[in-house]
C-alpha positions as CSV (number, residue, x, y, z in Angstrom):
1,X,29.5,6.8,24.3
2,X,28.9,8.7,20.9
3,X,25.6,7.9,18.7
4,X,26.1,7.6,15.3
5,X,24.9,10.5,13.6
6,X,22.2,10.1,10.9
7,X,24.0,9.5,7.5
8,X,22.4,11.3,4.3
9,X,22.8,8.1,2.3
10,X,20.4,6.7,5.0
11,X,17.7,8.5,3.6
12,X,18.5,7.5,0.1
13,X,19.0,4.1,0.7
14,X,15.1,4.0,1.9
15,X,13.9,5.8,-1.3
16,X,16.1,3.5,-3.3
17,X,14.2,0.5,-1.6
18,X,10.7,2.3,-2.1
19,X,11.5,2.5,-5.8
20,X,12.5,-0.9,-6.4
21,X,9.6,-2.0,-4.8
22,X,7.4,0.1,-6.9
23,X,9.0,-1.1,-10.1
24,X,8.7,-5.0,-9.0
25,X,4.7,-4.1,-8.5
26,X,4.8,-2.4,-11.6
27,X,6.7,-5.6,-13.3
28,X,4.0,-8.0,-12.0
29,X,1.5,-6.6,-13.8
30,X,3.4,-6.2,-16.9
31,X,3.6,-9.8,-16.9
32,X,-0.1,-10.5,-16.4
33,X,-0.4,-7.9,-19.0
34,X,1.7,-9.6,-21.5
35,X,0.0,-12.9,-20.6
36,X,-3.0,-11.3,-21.5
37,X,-2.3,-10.4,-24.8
38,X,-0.7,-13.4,-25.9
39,X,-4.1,-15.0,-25.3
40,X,-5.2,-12.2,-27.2
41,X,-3.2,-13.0,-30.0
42,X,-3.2,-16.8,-29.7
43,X,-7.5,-16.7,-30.2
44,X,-7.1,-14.1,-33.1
45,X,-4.5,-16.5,-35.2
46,X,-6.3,-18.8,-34.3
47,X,-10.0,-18.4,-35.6
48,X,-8.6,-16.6,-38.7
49,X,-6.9,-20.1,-39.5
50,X,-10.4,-21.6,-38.8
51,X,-12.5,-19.3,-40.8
52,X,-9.7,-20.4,-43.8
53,X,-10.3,-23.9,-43.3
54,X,-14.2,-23.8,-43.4
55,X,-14.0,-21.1,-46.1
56,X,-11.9,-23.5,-47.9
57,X,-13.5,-27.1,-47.3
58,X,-16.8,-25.6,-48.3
59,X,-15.6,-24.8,-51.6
């Protein structure tokens, strides 16, 4: 019986594999991290329109 010899694209197949994984991790926190900031943004818009409504019913 012959073994199969050890193909090069073995090797790169793994690192693919390591990569994608890395990029998914890096992915989930770019979501949290976009989350994040919408909430950010959301409060900001959000008390400038109330500062403009008490501004503007105390007039």
């Amino acid at each position: 019986m012959q073994s199969a010899a050890p193909s090069p694209n073995g090797d790169a197949s793994f690192a693919c594999l390591q990569r994608f994984r890395r990029l998914a991790k890096n992915d989930e926190r770019l979501s949290a991290t976009v989350a994040g900031l919408h909430l950010v943004a959301f409060s900001i818009l959000m008390l400038v329109r109330m500062v403009k409504m008490l501004l503007d019913g105390s007039a």
